[in-house]
C-alpha positions as CSV (number, residue, x, y, z in Angstrom):
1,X,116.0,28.1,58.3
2,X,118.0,26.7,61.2
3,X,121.0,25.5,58.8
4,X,121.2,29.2,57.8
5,X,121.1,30.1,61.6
6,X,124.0,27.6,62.2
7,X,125.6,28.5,58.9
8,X,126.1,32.4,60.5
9,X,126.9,30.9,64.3
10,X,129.2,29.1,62.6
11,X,131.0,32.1,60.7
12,X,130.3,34.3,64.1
13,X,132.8,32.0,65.5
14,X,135.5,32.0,63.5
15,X,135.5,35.3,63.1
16,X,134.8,35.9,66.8
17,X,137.9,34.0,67.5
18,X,139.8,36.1,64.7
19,X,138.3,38.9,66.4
20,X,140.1,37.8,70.0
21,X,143.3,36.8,68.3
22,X,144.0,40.6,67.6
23,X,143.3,41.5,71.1
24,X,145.3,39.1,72.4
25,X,148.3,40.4,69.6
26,X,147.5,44.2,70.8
27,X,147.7,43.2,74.3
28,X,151.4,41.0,73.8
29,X,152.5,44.2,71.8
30,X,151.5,46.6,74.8
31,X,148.9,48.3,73.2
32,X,146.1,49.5,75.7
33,X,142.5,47.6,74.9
34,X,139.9,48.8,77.6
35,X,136.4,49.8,77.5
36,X,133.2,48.2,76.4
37,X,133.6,49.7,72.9
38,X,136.6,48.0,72.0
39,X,135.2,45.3,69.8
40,X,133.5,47.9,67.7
41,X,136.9,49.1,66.9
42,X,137.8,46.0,64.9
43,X,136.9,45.2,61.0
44,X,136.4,41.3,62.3
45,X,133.6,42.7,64.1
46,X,132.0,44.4,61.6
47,X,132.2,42.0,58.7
48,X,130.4,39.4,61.5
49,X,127.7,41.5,62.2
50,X,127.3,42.1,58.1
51,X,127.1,38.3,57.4
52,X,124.8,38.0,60.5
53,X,122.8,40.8,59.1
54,X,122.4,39.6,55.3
55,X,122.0,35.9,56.4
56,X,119.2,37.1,58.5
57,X,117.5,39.0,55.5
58,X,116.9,35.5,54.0
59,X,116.0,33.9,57.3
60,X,113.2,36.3,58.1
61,X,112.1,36.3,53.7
62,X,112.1,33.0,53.9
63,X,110.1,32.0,56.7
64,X,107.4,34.7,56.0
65,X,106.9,32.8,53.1
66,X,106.8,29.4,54.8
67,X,104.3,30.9,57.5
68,X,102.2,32.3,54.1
69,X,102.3,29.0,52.8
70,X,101.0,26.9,56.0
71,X,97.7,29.8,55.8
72,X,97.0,29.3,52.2
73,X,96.7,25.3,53.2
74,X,99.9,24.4,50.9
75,X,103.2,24.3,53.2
76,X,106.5,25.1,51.3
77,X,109.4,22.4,51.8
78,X,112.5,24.3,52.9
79,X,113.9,24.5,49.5
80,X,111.0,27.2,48.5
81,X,111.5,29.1,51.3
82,X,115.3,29.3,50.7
83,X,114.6,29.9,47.2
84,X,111.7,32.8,48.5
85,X,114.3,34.4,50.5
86,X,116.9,34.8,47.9
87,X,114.5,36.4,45.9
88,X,113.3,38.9,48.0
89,X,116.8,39.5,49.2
90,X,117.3,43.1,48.2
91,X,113.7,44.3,48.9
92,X,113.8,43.0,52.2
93,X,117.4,44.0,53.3
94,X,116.0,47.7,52.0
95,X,113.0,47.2,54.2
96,X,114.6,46.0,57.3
97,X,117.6,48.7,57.2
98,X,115.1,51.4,56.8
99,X,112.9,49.6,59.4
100,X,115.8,49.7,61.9
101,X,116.6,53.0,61.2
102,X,113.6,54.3,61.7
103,X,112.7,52.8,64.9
104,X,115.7,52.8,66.1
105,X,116.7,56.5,65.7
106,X,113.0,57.4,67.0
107,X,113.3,55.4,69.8
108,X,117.0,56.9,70.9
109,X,115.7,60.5,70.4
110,X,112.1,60.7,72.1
111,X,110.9,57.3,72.9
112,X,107.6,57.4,71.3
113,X,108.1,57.7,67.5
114,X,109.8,54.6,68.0
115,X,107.3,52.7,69.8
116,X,104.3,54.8,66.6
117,X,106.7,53.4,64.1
118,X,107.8,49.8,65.3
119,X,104.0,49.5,65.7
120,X,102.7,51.4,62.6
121,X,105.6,49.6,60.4
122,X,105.0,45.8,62.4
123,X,103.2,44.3,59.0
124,X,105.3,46.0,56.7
125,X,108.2,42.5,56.1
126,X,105.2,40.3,55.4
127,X,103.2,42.7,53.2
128,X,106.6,42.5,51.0
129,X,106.3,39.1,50.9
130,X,103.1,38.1,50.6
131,X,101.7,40.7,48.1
132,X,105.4,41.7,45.8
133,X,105.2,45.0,46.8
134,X,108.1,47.6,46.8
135,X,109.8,48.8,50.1
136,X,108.0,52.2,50.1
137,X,104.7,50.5,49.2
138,X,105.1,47.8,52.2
139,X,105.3,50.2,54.9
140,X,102.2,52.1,53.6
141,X,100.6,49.1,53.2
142,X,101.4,48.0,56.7
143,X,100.6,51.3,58.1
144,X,97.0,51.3,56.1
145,X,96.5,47.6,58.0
146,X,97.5,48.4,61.2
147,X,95.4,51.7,61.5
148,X,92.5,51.2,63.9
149,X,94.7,48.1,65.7
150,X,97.4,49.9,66.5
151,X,97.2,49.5,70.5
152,X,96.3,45.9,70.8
153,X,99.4,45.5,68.4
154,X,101.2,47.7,70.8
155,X,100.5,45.5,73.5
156,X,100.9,42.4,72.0
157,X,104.5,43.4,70.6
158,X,105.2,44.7,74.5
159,X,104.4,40.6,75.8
160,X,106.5,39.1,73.0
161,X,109.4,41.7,74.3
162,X,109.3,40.4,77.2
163,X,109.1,36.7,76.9
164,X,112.2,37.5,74.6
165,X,114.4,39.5,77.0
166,X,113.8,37.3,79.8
167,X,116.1,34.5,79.6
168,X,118.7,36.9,79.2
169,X,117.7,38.8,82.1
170,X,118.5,35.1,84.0
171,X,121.7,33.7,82.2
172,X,123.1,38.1,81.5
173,X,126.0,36.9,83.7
174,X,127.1,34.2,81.2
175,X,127.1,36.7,78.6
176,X,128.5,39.5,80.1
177,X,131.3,37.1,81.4
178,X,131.9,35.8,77.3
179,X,132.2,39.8,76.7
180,X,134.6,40.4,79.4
181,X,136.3,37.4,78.1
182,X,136.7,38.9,74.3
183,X,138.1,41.9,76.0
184,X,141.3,39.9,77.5
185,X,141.8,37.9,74.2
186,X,139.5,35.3,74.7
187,X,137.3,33.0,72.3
188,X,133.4,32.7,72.6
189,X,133.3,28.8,73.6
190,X,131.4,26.4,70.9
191,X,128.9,25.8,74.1
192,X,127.7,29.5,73.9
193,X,127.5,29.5,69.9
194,X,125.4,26.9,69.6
195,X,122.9,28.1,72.9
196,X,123.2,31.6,71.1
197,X,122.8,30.3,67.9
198,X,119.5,28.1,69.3
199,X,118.5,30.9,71.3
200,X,118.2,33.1,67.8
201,X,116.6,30.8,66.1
202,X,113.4,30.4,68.3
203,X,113.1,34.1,68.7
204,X,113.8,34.6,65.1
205,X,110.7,32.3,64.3
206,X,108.4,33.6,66.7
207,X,109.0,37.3,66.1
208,X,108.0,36.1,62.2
209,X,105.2,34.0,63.4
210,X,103.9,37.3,64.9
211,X,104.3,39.9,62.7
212,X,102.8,37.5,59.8
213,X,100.0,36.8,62.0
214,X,99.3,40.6,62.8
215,X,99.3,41.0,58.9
216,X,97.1,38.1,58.2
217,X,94.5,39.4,61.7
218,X,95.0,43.1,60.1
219,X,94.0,41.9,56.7
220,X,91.2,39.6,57.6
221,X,89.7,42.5,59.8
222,X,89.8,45.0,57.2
223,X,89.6,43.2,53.8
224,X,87.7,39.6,54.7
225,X,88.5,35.9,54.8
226,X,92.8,35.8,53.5
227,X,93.0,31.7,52.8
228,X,93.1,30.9,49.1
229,X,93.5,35.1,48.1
230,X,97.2,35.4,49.2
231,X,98.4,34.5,45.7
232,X,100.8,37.0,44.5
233,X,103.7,35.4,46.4
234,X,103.3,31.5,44.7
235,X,102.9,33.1,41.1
């Protein structure tokens, strides 16, 4: 799953320094650029953040699987998970837009419904995987398992927020001073690509690791032992 996270660091790039090309051609032509918005203006932008976006669909598929795999005492070589996450490509890029959505519009409008649903919907990706369920199904499923554990899953998600966010709380002056840079025309250097491109890897792996763990702890508390009955996803 790192060559795909390089793969889309790599495509970032270019298109990052497309992206700063046309700022630097709107600045020469006299054309005010201000604002922290600006980048969202631009179609470069945009058709990064959908690569990023779909790339990432078959990242998060694919190492579900792999995780799945390693708990049923048969690891998958990274060929099968590849081959896992192209075939649960347009489930999963339903689940995870709706997933965002949700969360994301409950968190901007009261706070709580998004913290209810991140929580309620937490086991919702790997219940796709492991058990070929649709997208509806997965995030009943995931709110079935998680009933009863939803607070210790609460907390648990609240660490793992933090361990995340806290490197940039350190090193936010590099990045803010990359996005200041984009704003006068400049290019991301390859340095920062590849530490942001490492740096979304490990969290990408470890926010998997834990939401497939929550299923699997869910599961075995509600249904018994998991190991050699997670079978749907290698037929």
């Amino acid at each position: 799953m790192l060559v795909v996270q390089i793969v889309s660091t790599a495509l970032n790039f270019v298109l990052q320094g497309q992206l700063a090309g046309q700022i630097r051609e709107n600045l020469a032509a006299g054309q005010a650029i201000s604002g922290p918005l600006v980048m969202f203006g631009q179609p470069v932008y945009w058709l990064a953040a959908a690569i990023s976006f779909v790339l990432a669909v078959v990242v998060y598929t694919g190492s579900i699987y792999g995780y799945l795999a390693v708990e049923r005492g048969a690891p998958a070589s990274i060929g099968e998970c590849f081959s896992a996450g192209l075939g649960k490509f347009l489930p999963g890029l339903g689940l995870l837009i709706l997933w965002f959505l949700g969360v994301g519009l409950g968190w901007v409008l009261l706070f709580v419904p998004g913290i209810m649903l991140m929580t309620a919907w937490s086991a919702a990706l790997p219940a796709l995987v492991a058990e070929n369920r649709g997208v509806t199904d997965s995030f009943g499923r995931s709110r079935a398992l998680t009933k009863g554990y939803r607070w210790p899953i609460f907390g648990t998600l609240m660490v793992a927020l933090l361990v995340i966010y806290a490197p940039l709380l350190v090193f936010g002056g590099a990045f803010m001073a990359t996005s200041t840079g984009m704003l006068t025309g400049q290019a991301p250097s390859l340095l920062f690509m590849l530490v942001t491109a490492g740096y979304g890897w490990l969290v990408g792996m470890f926010l998997n690791a834990l939401i497939t763990s929550i299923y699997l702890d869910c599961r075995l508390a509600k249904e018994g032992g998991t190991s050699g009955q997670l079978t749907d996803v290698f037929e």
